[in-house]
VOBA-1610 file (N, C-alpha, C; in pm, whole numbers, padded with zeros to 5 digits, always signed):
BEGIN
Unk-01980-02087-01433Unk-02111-02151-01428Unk-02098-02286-01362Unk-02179-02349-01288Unk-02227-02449-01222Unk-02352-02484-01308Unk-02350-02643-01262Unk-02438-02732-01296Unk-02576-02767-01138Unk-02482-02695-01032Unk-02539-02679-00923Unk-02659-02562-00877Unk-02565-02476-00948Unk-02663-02351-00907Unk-02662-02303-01078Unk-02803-02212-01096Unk-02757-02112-01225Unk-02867-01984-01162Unk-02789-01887-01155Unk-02795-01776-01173Unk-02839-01672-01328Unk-02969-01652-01334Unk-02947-01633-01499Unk-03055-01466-01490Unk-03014-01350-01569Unk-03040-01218-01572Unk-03060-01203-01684Unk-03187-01091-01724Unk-03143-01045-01857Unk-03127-00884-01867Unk-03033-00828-01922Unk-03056-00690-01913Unk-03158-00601-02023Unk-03179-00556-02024Unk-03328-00520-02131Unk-03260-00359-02176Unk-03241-00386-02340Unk-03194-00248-02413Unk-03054-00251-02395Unk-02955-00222-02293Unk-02858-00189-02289Unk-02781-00227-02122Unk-02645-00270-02141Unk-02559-00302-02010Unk-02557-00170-01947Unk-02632-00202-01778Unk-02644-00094-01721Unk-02700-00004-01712Unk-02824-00032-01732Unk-02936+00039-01793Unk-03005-00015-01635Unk-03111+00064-01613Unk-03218+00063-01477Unk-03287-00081-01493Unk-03342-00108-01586Unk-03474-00226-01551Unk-03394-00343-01617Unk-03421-00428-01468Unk-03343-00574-01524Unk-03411-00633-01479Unk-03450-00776-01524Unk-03575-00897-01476Unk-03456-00986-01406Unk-03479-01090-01288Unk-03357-01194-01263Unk-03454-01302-01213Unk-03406-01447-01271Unk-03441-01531-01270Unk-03360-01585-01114Unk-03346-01596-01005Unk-03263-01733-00890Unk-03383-01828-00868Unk-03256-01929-00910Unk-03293-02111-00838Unk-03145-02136-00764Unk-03192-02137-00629Unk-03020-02186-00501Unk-03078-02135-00357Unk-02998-02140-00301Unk-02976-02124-00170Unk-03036-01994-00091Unk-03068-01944-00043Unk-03111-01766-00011Unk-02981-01791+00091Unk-02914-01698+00065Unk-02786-01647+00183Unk-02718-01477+00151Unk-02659-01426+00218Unk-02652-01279+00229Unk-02517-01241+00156Unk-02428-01342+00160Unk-02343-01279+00074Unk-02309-01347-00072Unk-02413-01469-00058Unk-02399-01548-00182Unk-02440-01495-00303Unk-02548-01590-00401Unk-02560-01550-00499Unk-02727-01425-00510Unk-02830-01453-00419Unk-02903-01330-00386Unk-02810-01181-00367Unk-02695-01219-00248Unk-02630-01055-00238Unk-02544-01031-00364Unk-02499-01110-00459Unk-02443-01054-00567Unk-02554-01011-00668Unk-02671-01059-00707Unk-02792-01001-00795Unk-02792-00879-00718Unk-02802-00844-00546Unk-02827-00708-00540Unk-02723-00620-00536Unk-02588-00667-00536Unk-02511-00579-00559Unk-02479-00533-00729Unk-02517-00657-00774Unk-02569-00601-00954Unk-02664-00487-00991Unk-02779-00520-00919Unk-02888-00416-00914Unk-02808-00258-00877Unk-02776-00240-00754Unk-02649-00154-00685Unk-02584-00080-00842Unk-02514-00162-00889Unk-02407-00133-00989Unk-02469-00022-01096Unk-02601-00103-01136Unk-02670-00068-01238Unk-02736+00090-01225Unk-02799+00096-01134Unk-02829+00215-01100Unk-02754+00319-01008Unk-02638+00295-00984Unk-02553+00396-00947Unk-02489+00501-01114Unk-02580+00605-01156Unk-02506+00661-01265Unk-02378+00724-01262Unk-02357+00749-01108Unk-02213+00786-01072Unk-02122+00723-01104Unk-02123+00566-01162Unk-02039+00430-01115Unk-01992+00475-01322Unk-01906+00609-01357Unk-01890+00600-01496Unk-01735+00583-01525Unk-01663+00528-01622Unk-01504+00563-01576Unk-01499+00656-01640Unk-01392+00719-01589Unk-01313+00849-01626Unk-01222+00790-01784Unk-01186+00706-01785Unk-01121+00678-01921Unk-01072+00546-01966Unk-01260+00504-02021Unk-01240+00328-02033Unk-01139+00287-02182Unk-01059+00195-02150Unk-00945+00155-02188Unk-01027+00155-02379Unk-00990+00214-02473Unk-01056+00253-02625Unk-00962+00222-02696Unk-00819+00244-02652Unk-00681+00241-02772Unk-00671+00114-02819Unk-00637+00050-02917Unk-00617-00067-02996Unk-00598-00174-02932Unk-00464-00132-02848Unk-00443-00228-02747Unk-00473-00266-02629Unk-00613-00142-02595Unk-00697-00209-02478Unk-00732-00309-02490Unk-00783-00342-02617Unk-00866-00485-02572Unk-00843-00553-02707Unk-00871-00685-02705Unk-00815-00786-02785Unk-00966-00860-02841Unk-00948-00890-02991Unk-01068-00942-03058Unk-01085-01081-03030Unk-01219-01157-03030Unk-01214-01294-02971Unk-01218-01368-03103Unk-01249-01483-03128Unk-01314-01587-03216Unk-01498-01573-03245Unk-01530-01494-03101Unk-01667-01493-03116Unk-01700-01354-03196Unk-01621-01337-03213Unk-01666-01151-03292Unk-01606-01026-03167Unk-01649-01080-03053Unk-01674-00952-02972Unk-01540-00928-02924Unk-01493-00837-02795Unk-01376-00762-02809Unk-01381-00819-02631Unk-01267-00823-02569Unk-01275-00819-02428Unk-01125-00733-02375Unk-01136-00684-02298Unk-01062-00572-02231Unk-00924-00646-02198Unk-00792-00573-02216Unk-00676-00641-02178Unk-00680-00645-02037Unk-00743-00544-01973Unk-00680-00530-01825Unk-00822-00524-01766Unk-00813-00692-01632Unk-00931-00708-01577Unk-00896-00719-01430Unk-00989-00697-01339Unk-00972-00723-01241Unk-01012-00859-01147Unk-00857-00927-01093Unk-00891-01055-01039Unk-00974-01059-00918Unk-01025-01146-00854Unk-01065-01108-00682Unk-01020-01217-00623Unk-00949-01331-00692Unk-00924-01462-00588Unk-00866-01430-00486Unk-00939-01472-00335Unk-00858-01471-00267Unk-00899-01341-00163Unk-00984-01274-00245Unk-01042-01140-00207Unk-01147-01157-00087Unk-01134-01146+00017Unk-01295-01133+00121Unk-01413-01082+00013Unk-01527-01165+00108Unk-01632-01128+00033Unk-01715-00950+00038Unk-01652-00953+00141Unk-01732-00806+00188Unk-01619-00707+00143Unk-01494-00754+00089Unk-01425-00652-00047Unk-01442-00653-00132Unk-01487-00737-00196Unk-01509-00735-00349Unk-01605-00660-00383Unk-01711-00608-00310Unk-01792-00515-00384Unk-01768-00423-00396Unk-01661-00351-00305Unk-01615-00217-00243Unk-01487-00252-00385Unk-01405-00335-00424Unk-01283-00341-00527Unk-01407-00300-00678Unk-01459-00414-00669Unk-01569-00357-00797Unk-01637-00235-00901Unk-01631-00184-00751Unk-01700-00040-00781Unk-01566+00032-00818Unk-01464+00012-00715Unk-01351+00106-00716Unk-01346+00100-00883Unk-01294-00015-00938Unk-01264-00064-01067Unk-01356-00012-01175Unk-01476-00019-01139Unk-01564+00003-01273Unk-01580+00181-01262Unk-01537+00228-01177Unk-01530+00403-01167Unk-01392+00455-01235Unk-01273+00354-01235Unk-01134+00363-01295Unk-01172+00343-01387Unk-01241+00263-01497Unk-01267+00215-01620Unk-01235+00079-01659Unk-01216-00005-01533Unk-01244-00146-01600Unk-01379-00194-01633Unk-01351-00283-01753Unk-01497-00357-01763Unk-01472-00490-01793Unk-01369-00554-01717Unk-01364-00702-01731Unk-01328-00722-01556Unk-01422-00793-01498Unk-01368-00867-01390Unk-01425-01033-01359Unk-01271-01089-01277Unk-01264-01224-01312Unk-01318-01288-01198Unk-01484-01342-01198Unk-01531-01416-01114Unk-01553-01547-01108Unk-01583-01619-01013Unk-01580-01761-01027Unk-01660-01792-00877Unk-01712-01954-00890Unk-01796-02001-00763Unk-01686-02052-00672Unk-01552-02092-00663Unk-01504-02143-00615Unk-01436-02052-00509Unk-01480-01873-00550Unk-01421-01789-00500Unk-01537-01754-00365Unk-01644-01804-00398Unk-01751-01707-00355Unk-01793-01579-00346Unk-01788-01506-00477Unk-01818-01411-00497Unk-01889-01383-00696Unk-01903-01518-00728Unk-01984-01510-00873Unk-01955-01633-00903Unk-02016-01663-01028Unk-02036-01833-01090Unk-01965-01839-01222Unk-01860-01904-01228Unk-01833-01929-01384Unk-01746-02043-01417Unk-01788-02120-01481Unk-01649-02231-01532Unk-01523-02212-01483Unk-01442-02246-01432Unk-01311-02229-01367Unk-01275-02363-01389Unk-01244-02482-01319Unk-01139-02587-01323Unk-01211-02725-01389Unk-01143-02780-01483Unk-01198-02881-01509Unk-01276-02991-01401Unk-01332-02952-01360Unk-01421-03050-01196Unk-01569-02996-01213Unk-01610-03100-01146Unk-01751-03048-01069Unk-01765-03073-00961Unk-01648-03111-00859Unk-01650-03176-00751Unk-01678-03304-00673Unk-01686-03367-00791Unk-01740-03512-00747Unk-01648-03585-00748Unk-01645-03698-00710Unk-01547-03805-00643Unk-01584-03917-00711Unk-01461-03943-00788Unk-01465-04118-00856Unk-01382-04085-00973Unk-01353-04216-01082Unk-01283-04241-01136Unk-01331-04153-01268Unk-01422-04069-01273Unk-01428-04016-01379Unk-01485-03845-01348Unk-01442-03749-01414Unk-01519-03590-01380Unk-01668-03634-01402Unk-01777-03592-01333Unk-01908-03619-01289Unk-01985-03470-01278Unk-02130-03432-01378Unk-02114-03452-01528Unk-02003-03451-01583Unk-02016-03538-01674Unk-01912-03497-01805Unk-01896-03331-01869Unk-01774-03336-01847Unk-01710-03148-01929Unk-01810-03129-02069Unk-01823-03298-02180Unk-01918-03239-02264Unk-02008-03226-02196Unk-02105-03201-02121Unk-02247-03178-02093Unk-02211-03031-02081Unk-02155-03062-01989Unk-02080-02872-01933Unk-02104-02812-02054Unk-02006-02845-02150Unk-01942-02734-02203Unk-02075-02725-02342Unk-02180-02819-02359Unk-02302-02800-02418Unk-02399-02723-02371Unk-02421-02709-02235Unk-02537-02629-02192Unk-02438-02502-02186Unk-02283-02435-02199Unk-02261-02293-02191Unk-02306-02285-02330Unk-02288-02426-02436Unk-02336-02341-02566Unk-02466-02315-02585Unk-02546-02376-02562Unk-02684-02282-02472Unk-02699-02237-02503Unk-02667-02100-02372Unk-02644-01966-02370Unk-02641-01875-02438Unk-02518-01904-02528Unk-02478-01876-02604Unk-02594-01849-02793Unk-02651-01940-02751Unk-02744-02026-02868Unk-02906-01957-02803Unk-02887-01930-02647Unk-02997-01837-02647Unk-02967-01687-02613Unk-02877-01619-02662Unk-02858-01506-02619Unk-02829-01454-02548Unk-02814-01530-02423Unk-02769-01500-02244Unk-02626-01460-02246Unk-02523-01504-02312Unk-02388-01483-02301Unk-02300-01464-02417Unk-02229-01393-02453Unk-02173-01364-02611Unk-02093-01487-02626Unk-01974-01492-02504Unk-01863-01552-02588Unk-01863-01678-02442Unk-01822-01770-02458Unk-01779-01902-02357Unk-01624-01947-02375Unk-01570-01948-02241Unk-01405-02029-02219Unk-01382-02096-02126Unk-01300-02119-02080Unk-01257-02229-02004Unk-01086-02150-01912Unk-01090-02197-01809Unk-00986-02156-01738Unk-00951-02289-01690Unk-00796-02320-01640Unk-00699-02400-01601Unk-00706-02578-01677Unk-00759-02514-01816Unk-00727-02637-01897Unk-00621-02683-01966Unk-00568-02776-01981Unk-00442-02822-02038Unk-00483-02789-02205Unk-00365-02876-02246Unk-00383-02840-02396Unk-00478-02995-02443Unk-00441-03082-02394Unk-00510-03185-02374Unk-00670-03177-02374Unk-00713-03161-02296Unk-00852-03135-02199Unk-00921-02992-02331Unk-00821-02909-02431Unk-00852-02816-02498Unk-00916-02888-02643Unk-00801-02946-02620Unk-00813-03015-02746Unk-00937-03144-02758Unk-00972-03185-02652Unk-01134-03294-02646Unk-01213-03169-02645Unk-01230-03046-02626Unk-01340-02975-02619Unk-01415-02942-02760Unk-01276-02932-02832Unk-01274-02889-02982Unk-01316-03003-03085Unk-01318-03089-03016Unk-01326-03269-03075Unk-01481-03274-03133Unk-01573-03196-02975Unk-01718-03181-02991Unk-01775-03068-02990Unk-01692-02923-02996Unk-01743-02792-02992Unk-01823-02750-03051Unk-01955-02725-03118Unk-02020-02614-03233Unk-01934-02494-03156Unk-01977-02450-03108Unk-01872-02302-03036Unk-01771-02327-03014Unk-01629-02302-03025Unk-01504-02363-02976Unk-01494-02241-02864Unk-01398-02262-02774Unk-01323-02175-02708Unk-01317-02034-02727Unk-01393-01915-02621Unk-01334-01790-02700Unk-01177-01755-02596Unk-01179-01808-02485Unk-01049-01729-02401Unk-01066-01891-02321Unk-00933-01909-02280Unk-00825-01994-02209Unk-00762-01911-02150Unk-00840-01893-01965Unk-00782-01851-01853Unk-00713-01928-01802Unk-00533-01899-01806Unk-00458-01992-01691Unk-00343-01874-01647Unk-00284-01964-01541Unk-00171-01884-01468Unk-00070-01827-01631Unk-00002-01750-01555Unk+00096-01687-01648Unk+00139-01565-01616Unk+00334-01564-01601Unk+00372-01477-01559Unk+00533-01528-01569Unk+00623-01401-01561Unk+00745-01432-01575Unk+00866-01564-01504Unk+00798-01588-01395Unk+00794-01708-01334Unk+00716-01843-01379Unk+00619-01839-01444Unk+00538-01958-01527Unk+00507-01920-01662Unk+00588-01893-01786Unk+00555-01877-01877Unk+00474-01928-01943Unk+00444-02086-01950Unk+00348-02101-02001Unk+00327-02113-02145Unk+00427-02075-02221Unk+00490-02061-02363Unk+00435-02177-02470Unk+00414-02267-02387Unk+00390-02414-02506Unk+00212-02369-02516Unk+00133-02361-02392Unk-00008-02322-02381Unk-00050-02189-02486Unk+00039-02100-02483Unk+00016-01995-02531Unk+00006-01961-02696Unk+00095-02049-02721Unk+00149-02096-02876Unk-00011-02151-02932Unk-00007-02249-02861Unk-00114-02369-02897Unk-00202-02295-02885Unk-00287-02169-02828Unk-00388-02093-02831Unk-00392-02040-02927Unk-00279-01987-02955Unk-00263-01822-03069Unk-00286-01941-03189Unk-00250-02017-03240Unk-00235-02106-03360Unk-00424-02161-03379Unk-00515-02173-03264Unk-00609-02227-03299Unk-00716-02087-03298Unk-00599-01970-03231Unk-00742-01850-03249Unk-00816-01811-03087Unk-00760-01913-02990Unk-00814-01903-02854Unk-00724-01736-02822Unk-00815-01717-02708Unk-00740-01565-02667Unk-00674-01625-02467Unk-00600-01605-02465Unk-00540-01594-02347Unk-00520-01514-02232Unk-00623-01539-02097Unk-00584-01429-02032Unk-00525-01472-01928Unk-00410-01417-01836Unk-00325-01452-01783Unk-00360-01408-01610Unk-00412-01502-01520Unk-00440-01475-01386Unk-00314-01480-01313Unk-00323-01453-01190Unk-00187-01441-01109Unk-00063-01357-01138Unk-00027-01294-01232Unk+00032-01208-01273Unk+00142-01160-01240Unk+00118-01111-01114Unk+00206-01052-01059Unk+00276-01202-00927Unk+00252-01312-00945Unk+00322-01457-00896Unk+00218-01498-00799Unk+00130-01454-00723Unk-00011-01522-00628Unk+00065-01536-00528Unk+00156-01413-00456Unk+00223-01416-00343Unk+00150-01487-00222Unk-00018-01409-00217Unk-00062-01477-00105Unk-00119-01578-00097Unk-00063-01680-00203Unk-00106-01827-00181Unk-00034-01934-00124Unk+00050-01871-00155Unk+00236-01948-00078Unk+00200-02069+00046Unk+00126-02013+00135Unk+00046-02081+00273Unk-00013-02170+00210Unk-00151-02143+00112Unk-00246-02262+00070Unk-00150-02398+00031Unk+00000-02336-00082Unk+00010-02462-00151Unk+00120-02548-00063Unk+00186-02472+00058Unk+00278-02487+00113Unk+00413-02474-00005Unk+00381-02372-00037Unk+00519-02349-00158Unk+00635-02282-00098Unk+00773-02314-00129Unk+00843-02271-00113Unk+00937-02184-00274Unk+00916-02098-00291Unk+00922-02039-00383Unk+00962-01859-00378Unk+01049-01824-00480Unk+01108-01731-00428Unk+00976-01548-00452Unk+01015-01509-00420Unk+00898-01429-00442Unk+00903-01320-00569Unk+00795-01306-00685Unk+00819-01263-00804Unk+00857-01116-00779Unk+00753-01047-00710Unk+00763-00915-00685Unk+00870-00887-00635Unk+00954-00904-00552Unk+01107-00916-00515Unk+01179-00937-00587Unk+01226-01002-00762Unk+01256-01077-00799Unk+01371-00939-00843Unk+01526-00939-00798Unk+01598-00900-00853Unk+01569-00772-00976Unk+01544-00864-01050Unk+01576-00850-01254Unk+01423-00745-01257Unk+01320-00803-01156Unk+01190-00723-01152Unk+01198-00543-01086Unk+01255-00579-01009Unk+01310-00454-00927Unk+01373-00355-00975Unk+01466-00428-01031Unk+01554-00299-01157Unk+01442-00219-01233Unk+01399-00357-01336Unk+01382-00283-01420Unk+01245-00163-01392Unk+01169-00164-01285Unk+01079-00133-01219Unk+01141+00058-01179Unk+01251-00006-01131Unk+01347+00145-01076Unk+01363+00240-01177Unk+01418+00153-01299Unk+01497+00233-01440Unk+01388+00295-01471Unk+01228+00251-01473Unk+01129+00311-01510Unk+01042+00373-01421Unk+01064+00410-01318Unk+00975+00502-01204Unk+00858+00442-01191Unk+00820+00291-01209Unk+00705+00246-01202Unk+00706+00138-01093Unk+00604+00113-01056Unk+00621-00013-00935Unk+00646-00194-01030Unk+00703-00285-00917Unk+00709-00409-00959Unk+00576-00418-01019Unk+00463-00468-01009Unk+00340-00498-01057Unk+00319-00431-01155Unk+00323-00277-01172Unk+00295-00243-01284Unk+00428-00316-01413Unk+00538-00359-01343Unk+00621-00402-01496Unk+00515-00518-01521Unk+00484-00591-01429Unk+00494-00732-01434Unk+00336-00702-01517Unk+00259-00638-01486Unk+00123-00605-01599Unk+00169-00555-01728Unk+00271-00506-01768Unk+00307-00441-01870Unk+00389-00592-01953Unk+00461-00606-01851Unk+00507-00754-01948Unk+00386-00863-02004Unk+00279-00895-01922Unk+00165-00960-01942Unk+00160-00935-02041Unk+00068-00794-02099Unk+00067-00745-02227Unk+00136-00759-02340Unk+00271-00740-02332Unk+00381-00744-02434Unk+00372-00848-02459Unk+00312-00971-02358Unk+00378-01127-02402Unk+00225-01209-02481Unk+00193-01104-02462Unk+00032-01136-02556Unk-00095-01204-02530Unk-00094-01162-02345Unk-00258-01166-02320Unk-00303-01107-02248Unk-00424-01137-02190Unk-00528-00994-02120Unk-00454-01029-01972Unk-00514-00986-01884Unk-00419-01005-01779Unk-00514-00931-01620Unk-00498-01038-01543Unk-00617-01012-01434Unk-00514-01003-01252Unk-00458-00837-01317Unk-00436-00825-01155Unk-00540-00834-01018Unk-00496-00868-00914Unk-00592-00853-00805Unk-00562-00757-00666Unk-00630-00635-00654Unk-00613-00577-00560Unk-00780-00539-00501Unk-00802-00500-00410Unk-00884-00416-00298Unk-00847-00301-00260Unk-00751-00244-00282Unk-00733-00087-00272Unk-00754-00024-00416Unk-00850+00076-00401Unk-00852+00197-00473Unk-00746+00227-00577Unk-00633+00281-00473Unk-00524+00342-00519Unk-00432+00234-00616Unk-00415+00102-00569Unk-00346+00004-00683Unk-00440+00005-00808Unk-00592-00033-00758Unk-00680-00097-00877Unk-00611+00021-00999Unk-00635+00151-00966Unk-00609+00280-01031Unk-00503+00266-01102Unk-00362+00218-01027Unk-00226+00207-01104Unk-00205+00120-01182Unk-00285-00013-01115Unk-00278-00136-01214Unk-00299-00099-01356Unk-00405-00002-01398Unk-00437+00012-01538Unk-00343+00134-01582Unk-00274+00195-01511Unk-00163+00287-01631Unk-00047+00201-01634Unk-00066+00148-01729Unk+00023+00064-01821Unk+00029+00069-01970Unk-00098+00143-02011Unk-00135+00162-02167Unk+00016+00255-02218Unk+00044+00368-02171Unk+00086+00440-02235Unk+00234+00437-02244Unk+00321+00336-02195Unk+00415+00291-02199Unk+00458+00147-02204Unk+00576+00113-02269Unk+00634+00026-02268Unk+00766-00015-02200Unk+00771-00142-02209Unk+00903-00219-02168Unk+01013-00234-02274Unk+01097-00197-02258Unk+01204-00230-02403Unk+01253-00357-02439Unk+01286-00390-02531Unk+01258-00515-02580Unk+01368-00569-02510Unk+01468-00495-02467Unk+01579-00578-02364Unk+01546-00582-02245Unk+01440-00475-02147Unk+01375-00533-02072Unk+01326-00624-02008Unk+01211-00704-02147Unk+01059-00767-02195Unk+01182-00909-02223Unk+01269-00903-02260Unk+01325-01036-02285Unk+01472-01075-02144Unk+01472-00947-02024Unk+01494-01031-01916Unk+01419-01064-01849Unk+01323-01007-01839Unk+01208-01097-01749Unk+01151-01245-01828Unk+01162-01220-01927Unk+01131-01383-02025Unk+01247-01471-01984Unk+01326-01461-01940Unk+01466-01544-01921Unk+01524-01550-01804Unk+01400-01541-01684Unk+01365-01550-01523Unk+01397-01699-01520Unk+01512-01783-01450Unk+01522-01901-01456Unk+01420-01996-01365Unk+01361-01898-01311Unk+01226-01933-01169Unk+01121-02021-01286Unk+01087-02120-01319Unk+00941-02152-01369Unk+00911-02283-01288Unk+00778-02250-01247Unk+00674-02308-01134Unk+00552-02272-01094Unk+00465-02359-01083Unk+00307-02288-01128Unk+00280-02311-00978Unk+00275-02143-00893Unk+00220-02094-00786Unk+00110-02136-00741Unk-00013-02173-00859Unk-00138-02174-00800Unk-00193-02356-00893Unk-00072-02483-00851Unk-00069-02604-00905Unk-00229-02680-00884Unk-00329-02618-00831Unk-00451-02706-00855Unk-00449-02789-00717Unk-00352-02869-00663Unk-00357-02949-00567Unk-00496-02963-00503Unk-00549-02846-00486Unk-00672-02888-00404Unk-00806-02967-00459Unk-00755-03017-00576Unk-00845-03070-00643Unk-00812-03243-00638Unk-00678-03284-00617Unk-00636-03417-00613Unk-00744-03523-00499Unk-00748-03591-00517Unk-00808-03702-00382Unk-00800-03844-00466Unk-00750-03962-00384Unk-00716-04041-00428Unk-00798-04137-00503Unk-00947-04122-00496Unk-00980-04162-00526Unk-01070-04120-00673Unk-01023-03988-00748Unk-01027-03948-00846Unk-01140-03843-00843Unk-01158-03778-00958Unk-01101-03791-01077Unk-00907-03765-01119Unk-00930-03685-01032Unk-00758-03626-01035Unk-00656-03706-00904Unk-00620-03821-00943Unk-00508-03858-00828Unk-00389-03799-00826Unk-00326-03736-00939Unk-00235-03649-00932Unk-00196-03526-00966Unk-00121-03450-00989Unk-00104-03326-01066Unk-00145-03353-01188Unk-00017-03470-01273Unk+00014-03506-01420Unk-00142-03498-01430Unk-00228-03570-01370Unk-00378-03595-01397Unk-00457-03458-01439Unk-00417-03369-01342Unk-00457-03288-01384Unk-00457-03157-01487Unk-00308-03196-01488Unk-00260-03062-01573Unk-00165-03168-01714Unk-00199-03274-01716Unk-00172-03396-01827Unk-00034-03350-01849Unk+00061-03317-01787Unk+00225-03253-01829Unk+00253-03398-01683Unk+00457-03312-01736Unk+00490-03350-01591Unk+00523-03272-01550Unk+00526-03289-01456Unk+00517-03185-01322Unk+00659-03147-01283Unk+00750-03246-01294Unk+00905-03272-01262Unk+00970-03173-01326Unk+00878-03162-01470Unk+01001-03039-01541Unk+00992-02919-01458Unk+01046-02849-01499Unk+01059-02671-01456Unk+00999-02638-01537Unk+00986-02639-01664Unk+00870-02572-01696Unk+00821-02665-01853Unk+00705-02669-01810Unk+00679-02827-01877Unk+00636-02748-02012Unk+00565-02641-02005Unk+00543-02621-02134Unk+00648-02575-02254Unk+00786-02531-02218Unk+00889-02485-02266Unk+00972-02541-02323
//
C-alpha cells in the first residue's frame, strides 16, 4: 500500500466470485494500476483458473496472529516484466497457489514493502506511524484480514509494536541459506510474527542491480549434492529448506513448468543432516541490501541506517 495511490475493491459473498464493485483514485495507464483491476476482473471470471491441488496438508500453510491461515508456498514476481506477470499468475493460481507477493515498487500491485515513502530529508515522510495506522484501517473496516511489513529490522519492528492496536501479522525479508537471518527469525517466532522468506533461492538476477560480487547459491557445491542425492533440482532443495527452517517462502519464476515444480516440495523432506549443511553455508550476505534506497541526504544515508545492524559482519543477525 501507498499513501500515493490506493487502489481499494470489494469482493461481494465470496473470493472469486463474478460481481465485484472497484473504487480507482491514480493515474489511468495500461499496465498500471487500471490494467491490474482488469486483469483481477480476468482472474475472477475465468472458472477455468481452478487448482488441481491447493496446498490443504498442515504444513501448507501456517496460522497468523490475526486468526487467519496464509499459504507456505507463494509466488514472488520481483523483477518479473510486466507483461509476465499476468501470464506467471494465472500459470500459478491453475497449479494451486493462493499467495502471491506484490508490491508498487515492482510495478505490478501496491503493498507496504520498505520502510520509505520516498521522500528525501532527515526524517521517513509520512511517518511509518501514519502508515502503519491507516493499514489498521482496513483492517478495522473490513478491506483486509491481516497487515505486515517487509524489509524491517528488528528495530523499526519493535517501534511498530510500541503503537500497534494490530501488531504485525507476517515480516517479509530476505532469507536463505546464504542469509540466514537467524537473529530476525527468533525475534519473530518469540513475539508470534510469521515469517516469509523472499529471494530464496539467492536473487541471482540481481547481482547487476547491487553490483555484487557474490558466489552463486544455486551453484553452491553443498546445494548441488544434496539436490543430486535427491533427484530434485537446486531450487526445489533450497524451497524445501525454506520450509524446514520455518517460513513461508516466495519463489519467483515465469515459466509454467518451474511455477509447477516450485510447489512439489510438500511431500518430501530434507534429512536433518542435509537441512543442517545447508544451515552451515559459510556464504552470509544479503543479495538484495536495500542500497537503492540510501541518498545522502536521508532518510537512509547508510545501510546501518537502514537495516540498524552492521553491515561489516557476515552475518549480523547470527
Amino acid at each position: 500500500m501507498t499513501l500515493r495511490a490506493l487502489v481499494r475493491y470489494k469482493c461481494w459473498k465470496a473470493a472469486f466470485q463474478r460481481t465485484a464493485t472497484y473504487d480507482y483514485h491514480g493515474t489511468p495507464d495500461t499496465q498500471g494500476a487500471r490494467g491490474r483491476l482488469r486483469m483481477f476482473k480476468v482472474v475472477q471470471a475465468e472458472t477455468a483458473v481452478q487448482p488441481k491441488e491447493t496446498l490443504r496438508t498442515p504444513e501448507g500453510s501456517a496460522r497468523l496472529n490475526s486468526g487467519h491461515n496464509i499459504p507456505r508456498i507463494g509466488l514472488g514476481t520481483w523483477k518479473s516484466e510486466k507483461g509476465q506477470v499476468r501470464h506467471a499468475v494465472y500459470e500459478a493460481l491453475k497449479a494451486g497457489y493462493r499467495h502471491v507477493d506484490c508490491a508498487a515498487i515492482y510495478e505490478n500491485e501496491h503493498e507496504i514493502h520498505w520502510p520509505v515513502t520516498g521522500n528525501i530529508g532527515p526524517e521517513v515522510a509520512p511517518a511509518l506511524k501514519q502508515t502503519w495506522k491507516a493499514m489498521e484501517l482496513l483492517v478495522k473496516e473490513g478491506l483486509v484480514r491481516s497487515i505486515g511489513v517487509s524489509n524491517f529490522s528488528v528495530k523499526k519492528l519493535e517501534s511498530i509494536l510500541s503503537y500497534a492496536e494490530i501488531p504485525p501479522a507476517v515480516c517479509q525479508v530476505e532469507c536463505h541459506p546464504y542469509f540466514r537471518n537467524e537473529g530476525l527469525l527468533q525475534w519473530c517466532k518469540a513475539r508470534h510474527i510469521h515469517v516469509t522468506a523472499y529471494s530464496p533461492l539467492g536473487s541471482p538476477d540481481s547481482a547487476s542491480m547491487f553490483r555484487r560480487k557474490a558466489p552463486l547459491l544455486l551453484q553452491d557445491p553443498i546445494v548441488t549434492a544434496v539436490a543430486n542425492k535427491l533427484s530434485r533440482s537446486p531450487a526445489q532443495v533450497l524451497i524445501r529448506w525454506s520450509l524446514q527452517h520455518g517460513t513461508s517462502v516466495l519463489p519467483k519464476s515465469t515459466s509454467a513448468e518451474r511455477i509447477k515444480a516450485n510447489m512439489d516440495v510438500m511431500s518430501w523432506a530434507l534429512c536433518i543432516e542435509d537441512y543442517n549443511r545447508l544451515c552451515d553455508l559459510s556464504t552470509q550476505m544479503r543479495m538484495v541490501n536495500g542500497s537503492f534506497w540510501l541518498h545522502p541526504k536521508g532518510p537512509y544515508v547508510t545501510l546501518n541506517d537502514l537495516w540498524d545492524e552492521d553491515e561489516c559482519s557476515s552475518d549480523a543477525h547470527n
